[in-house]
C-alpha positions in Angstrom: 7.0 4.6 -16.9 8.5 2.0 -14.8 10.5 -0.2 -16.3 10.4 -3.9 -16.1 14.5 -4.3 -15.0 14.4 -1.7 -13.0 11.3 -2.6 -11.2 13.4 -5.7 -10.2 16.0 -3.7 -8.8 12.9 -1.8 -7.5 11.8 -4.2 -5.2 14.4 -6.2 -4.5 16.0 -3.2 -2.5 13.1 -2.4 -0.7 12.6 -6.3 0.3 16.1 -6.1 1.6 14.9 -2.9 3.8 12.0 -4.2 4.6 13.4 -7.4 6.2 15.6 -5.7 8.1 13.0 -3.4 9.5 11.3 -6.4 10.7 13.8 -8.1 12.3 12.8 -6.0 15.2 11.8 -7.4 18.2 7.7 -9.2 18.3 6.8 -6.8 20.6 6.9 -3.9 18.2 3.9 -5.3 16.5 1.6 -4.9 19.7 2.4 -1.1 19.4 -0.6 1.0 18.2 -0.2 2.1 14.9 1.7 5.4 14.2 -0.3 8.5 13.8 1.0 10.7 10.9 2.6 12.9 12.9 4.5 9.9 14.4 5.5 8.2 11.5 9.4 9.3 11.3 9.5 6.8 14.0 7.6 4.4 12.5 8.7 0.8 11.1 7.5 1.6 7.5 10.1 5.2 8.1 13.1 2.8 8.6 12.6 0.6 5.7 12.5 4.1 3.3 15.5 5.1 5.3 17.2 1.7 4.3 16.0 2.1 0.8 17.7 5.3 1.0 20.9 4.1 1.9 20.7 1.4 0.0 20.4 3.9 -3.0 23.6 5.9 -2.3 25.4 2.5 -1.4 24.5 0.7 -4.6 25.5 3.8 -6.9 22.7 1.9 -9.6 22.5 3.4 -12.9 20.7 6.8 -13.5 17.4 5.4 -15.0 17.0 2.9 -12.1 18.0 5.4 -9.5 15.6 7.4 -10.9 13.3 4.5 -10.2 13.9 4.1 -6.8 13.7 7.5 -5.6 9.9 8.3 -7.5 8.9 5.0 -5.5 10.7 6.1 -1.9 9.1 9.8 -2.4 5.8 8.4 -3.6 5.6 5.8 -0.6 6.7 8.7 2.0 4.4 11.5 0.4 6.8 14.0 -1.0 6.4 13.2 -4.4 2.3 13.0 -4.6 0.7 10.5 -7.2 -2.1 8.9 -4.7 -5.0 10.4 -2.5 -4.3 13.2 -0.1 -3.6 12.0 3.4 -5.0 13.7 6.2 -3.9 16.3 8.5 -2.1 15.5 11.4 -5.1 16.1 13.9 -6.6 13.3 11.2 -7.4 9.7 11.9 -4.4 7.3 12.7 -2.9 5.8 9.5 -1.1 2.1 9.1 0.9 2.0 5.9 1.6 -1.6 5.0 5.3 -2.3 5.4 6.3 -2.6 2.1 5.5 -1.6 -1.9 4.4 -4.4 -3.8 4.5 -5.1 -7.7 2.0 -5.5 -10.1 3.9 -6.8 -13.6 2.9 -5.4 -16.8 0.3 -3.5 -15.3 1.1 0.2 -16.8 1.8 -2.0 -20.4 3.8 -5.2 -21.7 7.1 -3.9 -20.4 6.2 -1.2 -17.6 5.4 -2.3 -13.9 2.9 -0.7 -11.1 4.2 -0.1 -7.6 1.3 -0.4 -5.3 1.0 0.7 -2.0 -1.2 0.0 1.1 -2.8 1.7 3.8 -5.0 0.6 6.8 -7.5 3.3 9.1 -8.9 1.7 12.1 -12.1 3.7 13.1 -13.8 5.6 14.2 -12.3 7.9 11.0 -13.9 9.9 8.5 -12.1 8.1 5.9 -11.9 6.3 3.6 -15.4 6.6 2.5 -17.9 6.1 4.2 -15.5 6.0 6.9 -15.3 3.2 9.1 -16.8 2.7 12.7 -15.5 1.8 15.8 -14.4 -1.8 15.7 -13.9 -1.8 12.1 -10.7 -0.8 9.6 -10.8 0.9 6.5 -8.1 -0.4 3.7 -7.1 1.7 0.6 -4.9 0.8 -1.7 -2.9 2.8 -4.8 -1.5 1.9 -7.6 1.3 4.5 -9.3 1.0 4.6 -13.0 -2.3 3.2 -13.3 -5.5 5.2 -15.2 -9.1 4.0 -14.4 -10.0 0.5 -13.2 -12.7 -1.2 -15.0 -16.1 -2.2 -13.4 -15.5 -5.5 -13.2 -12.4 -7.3 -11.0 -11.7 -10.3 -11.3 -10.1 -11.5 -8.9 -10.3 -8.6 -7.5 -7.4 -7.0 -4.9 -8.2 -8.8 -1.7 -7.0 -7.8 1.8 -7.4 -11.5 4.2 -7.0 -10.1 7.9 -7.3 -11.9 11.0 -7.7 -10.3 14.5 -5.1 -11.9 16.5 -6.7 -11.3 19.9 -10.1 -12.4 19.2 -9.0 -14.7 16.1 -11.8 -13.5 14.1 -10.8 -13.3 10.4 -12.2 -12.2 7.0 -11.4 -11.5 3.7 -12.1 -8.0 2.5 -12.1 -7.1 -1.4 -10.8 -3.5 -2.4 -13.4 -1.7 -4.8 -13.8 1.6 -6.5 -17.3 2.4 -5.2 -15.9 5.5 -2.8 -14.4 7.1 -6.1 -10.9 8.3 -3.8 -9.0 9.2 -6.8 -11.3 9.3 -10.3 -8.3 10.7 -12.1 -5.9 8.1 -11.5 -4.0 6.6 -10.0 -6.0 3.9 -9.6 -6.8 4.1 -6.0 -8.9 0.9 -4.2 -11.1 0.6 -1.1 -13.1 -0.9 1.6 -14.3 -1.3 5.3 -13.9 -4.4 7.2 -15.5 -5.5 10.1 -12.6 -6.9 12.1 -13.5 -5.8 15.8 -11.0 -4.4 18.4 -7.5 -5.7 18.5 -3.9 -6.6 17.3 -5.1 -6.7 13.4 -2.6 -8.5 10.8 -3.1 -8.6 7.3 -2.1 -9.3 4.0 -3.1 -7.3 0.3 -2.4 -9.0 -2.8 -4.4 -9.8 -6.1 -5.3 -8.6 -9.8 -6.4 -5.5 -11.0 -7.8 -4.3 -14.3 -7.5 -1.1 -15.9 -8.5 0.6 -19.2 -7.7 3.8 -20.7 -10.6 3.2 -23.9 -13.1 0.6 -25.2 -10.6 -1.6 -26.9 -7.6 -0.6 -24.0 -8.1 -3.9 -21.3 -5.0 -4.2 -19.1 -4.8 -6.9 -15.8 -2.1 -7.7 -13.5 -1.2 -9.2 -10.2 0.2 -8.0 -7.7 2.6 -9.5 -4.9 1.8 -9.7 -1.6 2.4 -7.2 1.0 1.8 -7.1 4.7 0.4 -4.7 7.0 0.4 -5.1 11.5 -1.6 -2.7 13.1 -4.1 -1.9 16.3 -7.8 -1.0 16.1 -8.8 0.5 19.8 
């Protein structure tokens, strides 16, 4: 359970890292986006590495360290609790550059960390796996059961393709099924053409663990830069 002060502490650290990842120079974000195998050199790599040093700098308390390090091994991989990613001879993954919050959305006092991921086809996932010229978003939410039919608003991703300035906004459903146990894990395929893609992921999101169990919550923004060929 993630608690509600140490969810602050939470994201506060990783904004810190974050904004010092992407203090890089503009030109970074023309750079395709990392395939898995390359994403120890990736700009989503350095902000974990920040968090991490932030972590042993800080010296926080035990249940908020605690904290920090299921959200830096859940956002890298080691520690599970979203959909498998695919093999490294898979399709080329974005992560969005940073976790965002969804308050009270695992119960009154207990925050969700979300995180976000882009494909840019041709890929076999997510389901049914977009195209050439389009990107497929998915997005998880740790700590979260089974989202109800029903979203409203739902989680949104608004893109714009900054070569061709085409732009949309794509809403994240559970119609591909990615993770029926939970956590709750969100999807879609946009049509946003060839280019330098930017984007950004934020709304609500409803779950339910029973009949009479309705929980909704919003979630921050976060922001994702990546290349569909």
């Amino acid at each position: 359970m993630l608690r509600t002060r140490g969810s602050r502490f939470v994201i506060a650290a990783l904004t810190i890292a974050a904004s010092a990842s992407l203090a890089a120079p503009p030109a970074a974000i023309a750079e395709p986006a990392p395939a898995p195998a390359e994403i120890a050199d990736s700009p989503q790599a350095a902000i974990l590495a920040q968090a991490r040093t932030l972590l042993a700098t800080l010296n926080p308390p035990a249940q908020l360290k605690a904290t920090l390090e299921k959200v830096i091994t859940f956002l890298d991989g080691s520690g599970g609790g979203g959909p498998e990613l695919p093999p490294l001879d898979g399709p080329v993954i974005s992560q969005f550059f940073y976790p965002t919050l969804g308050k009270g959305c695992i119960g009154s006092t207990s925050d969700s960390v979300g995180a976000a991921l882009a494909v840019p086809g041709p890929a076999a996932l997510p389901p049914p796996g977009p195209k050439a010229g389009q990107t497929g978003f998915v997005f998880t939410a740790l700590g979260t059961k089974s989202p109800t039919p029903q979203q409203n608003p739902p989680i949104t991703v608004q893109w714009v393709n900054l070569d061709t300035r085409k732009s949309g906004s794509t809403p994240l459903t559970d119609e591909a099924k990615i993770n029926p146990d939970g956590p709750v894990t969100l999807s879609a395929v946009a049509d946003t053409g060839s280019g330098r893609i930017a984007a950004v992921l934020s709304g609500s999101l409803s779950t339910t663990t029973g009949a009479a169990d309705l929980t909704t919550c919003s979630f921050l923004p976060t922001l994702g830069f990546f290349t569909v060929a």
